[in-house]
N, C-alpha and C positions, 0 to 999 in steps of 0.2 A: 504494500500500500504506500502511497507517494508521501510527501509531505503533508499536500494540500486534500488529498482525501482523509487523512487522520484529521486536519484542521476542522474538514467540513465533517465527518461524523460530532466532531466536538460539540462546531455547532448544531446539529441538528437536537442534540442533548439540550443543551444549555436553552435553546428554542421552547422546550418543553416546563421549562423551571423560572421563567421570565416573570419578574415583581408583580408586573401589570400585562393583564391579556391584551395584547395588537390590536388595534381597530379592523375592522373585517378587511379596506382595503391594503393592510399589511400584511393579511394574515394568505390574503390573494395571493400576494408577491410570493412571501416565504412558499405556497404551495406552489407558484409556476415552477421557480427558482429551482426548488426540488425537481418535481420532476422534469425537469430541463437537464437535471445535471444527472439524474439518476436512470432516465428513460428516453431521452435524446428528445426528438421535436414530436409535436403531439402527432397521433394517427386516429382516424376513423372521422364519423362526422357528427357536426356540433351538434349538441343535446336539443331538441325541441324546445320550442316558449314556453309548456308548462316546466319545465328541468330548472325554475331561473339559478340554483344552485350549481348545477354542474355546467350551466351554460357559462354563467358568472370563471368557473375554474376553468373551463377547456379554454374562452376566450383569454384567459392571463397565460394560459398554457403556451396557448398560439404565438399571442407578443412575441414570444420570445422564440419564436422558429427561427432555425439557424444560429442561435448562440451556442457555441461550442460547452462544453461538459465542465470542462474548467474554469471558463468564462462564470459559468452560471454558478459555480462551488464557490467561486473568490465571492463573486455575489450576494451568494446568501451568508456568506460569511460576517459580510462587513455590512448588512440588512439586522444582521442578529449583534453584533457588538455596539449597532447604533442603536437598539433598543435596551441594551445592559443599560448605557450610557443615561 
């Protein structure tokens, strides 16, 4: 495991044990973020009007099509050390 995948397991921990729960549009990001970095660019097609939950995730999901895997790990890294802070 690299450096920066040890970092980002850390953070995905530490994401879990945060003072104050994220406002939903953080908690978007943290979920594209993820899986961006754990599952590559999203696949299948976007959830239906009634879905507004998973429409709400696959569309943050999407954003981020094409940002590379590490791209997305530094990301949520420094997403999760700006909410310690």
């Amino acid at each position: 495991m690299t450096e920066l995948e040890t970092r980002f397991q850390q953070a995905v921990t530490e994401s879990k044990t945060l003072d104050e729960r994220p406002d939903n549009m953080t908690l978007l990001q943290l979920y594209a973020l993820y899986k961006q970095a754990t599952g590559g660019d999203v696949e299948g097609d976007r959830p239906g009007f009634t879905d507004m939950v998973g429409r709400a995730k696959w569309d943050a999901w999407n954003a981020l099509k094409g940002t590379s895997a590490e791209q997305a790990m530094q990301r949520y890294i420094d997403l999760v050390e700006s909410l310690k802070s």
